[in-house]
C-alpha positions as CSV (number, residue, x, y, z in Angstrom):
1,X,169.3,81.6,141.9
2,X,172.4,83.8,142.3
3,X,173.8,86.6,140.9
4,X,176.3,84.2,138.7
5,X,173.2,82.3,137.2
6,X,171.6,85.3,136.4
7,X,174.7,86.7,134.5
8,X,174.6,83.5,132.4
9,X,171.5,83.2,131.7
10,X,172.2,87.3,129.8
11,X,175.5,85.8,128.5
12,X,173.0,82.7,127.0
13,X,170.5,84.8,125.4
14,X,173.4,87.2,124.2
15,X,175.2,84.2,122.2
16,X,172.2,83.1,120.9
17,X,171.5,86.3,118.9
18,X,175.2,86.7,118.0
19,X,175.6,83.2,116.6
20,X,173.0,84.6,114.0
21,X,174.5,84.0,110.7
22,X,174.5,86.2,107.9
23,X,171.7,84.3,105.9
24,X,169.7,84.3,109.0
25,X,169.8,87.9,108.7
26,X,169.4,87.6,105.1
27,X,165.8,85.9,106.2
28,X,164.5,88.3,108.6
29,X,164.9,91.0,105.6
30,X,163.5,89.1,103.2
31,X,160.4,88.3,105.9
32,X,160.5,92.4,105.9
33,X,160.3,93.0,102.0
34,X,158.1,90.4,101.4
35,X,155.6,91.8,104.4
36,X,155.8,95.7,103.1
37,X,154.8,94.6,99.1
38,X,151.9,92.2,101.0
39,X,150.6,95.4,103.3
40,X,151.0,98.0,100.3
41,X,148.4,95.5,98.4
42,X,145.7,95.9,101.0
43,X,146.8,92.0,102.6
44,X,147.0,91.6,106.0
45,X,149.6,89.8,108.7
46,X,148.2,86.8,110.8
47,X,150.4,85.5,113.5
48,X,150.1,82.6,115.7
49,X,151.7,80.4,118.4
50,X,151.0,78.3,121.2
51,X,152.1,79.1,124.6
52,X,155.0,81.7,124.7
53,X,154.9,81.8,121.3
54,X,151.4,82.7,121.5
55,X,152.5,85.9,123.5
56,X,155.0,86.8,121.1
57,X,152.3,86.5,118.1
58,X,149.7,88.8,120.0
59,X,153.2,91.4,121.2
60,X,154.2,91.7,117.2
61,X,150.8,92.0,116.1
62,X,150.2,94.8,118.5
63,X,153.9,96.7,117.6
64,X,151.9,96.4,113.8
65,X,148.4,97.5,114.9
66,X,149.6,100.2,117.3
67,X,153.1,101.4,116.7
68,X,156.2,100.7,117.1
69,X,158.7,103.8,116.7
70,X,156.9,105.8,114.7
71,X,153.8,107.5,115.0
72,X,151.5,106.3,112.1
73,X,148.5,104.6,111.1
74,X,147.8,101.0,112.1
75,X,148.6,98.2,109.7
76,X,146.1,95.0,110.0
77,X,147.5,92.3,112.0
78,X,145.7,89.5,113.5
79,X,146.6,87.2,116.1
80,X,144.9,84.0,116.1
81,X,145.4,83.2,119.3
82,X,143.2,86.1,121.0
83,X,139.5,84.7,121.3
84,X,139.4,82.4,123.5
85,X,135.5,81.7,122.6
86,X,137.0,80.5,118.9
87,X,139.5,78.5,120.8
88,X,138.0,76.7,123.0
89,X,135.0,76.3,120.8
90,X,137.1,74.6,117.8
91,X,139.0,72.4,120.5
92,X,136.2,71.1,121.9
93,X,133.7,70.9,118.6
94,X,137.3,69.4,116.3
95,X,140.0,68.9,118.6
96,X,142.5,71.3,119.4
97,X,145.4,70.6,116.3
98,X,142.7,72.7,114.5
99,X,142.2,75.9,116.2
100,X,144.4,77.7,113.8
101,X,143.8,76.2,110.6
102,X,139.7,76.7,110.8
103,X,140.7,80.5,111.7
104,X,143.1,80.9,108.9
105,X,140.0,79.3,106.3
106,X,137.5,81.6,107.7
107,X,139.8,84.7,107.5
108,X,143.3,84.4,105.4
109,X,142.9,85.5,101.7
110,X,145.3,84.8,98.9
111,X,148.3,87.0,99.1
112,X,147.9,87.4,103.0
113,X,151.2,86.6,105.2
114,X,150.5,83.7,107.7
115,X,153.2,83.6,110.8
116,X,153.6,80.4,112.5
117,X,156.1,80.5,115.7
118,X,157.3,77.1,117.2
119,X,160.2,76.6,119.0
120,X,160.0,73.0,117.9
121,X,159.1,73.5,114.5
122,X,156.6,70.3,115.1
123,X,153.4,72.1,116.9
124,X,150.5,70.0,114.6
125,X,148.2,73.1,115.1
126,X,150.6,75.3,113.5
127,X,151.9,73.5,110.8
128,X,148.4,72.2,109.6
129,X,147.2,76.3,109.1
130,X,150.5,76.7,107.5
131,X,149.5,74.3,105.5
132,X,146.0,75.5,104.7
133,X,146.7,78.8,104.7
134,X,150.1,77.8,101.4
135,X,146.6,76.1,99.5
136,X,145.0,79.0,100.0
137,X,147.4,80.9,97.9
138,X,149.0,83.0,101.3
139,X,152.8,83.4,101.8
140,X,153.8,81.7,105.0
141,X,156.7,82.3,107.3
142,X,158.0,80.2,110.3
143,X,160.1,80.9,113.4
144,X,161.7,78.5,114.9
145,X,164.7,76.9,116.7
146,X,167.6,75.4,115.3
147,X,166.5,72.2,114.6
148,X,163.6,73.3,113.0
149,X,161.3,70.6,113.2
150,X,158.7,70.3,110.1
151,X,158.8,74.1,110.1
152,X,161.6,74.7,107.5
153,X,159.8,72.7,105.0
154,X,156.5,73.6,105.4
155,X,156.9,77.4,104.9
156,X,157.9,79.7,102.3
157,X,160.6,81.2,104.5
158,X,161.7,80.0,107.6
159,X,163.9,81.7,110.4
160,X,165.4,79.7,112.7
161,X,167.0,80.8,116.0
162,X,170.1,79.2,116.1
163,X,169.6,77.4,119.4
164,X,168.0,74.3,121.2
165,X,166.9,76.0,124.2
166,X,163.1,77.1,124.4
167,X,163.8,80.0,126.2
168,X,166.6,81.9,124.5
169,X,164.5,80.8,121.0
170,X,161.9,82.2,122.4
171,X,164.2,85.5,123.0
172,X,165.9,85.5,119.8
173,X,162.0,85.3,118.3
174,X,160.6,88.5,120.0
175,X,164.4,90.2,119.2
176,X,164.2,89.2,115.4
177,X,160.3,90.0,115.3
178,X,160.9,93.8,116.9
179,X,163.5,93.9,113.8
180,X,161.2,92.7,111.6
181,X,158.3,95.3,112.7
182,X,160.9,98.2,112.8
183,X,162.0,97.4,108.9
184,X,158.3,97.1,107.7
185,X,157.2,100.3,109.7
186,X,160.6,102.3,108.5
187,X,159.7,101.5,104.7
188,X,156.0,101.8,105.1
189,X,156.0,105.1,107.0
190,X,159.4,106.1,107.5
């Protein structure tokens, strides 16, 4: 690694998130309105992910729970990829593209928001709780990658960083999710 490689892998990440188009933006506030009517009905948030997408989903849930600018009551968030006990009992009793859709049954009610981050847009476990979670009567969201996968269609609204590179998805996902918390806290608290 040297000094040039690390300035392009900040140039990288920095095109990403300026390649964002306006109805990519358009997204992300609609994610934002959509979360703030949800919360102000008593609903809650559920995020999940797998790998560092997993991280990102327990990070956002925690700028919701805790705070993020402001200091303010805690808004319910769950991420389903926290208890490892649920986990790794579901993978081993069903098989492990089912450790988030037999969480989102046991816990997602009708008008809850259910966040499914894949980089692919293909993970099986995340798009079958989409799934369940759209019969259930919940609004779903996806983040993705440009590509998108299976995620696009499967969700109600679907944000998709507009590159093919895990990593700087990944970074445009934790950038667009801070944005996301900051709207919802500003209009629920601000």
């Amino acid at each position: 690694m040297t000094i040039e490689r690390i300035k392009e892998a900040f140039a990288e990440s920095i095109a990403a998130k300026q390649a964002l188009s306006e109805e990519d933006l358009a997204v992300l506030l609609e994610m934002s309105k959509l979360t703030v009517e949800a919360l102000q009905k008593g609903r809650k948030v559920i995020f999940m992910g797998n790998g560092g997408s997993a991280a990102d989903a327990q990070h956002l849930v925690a700028e919701l729970v805790s705070r993020f600018r402001l200091e303010r009551e805690g808004m319910p968030a769950i991420a389903l990829t926290v208890n490892t006990s649920i986990l790794t009992a579901i993978g081993n009793d069903y098989g492990f593209e089912y450790v988030f859709e037999r969480q989102v049954a046991a816990i997602a009610q009708s008008g809850d928001i259910v966040v499914g981050l894949s980089t692919s847009g293909n993970s099986p476990n995340v798009l079958r709780a989409i799934e369940k979670a759209r019969t259930m009567g919940c609004l779903t969201f996806g983040f993705t990658g440009r590509s998108g996968g299976q995620m696009p269609h499967a969700v109600d609204l679907c944000f998709s960083a507009p590159s093919d590179d895990t990593p700087r998805i990944q970074e445009v996902h934790i950038t667009a999710g801070h944005i996301l918390c900051e709207l919802v806290e500003a209009e629920m608290f601000g």
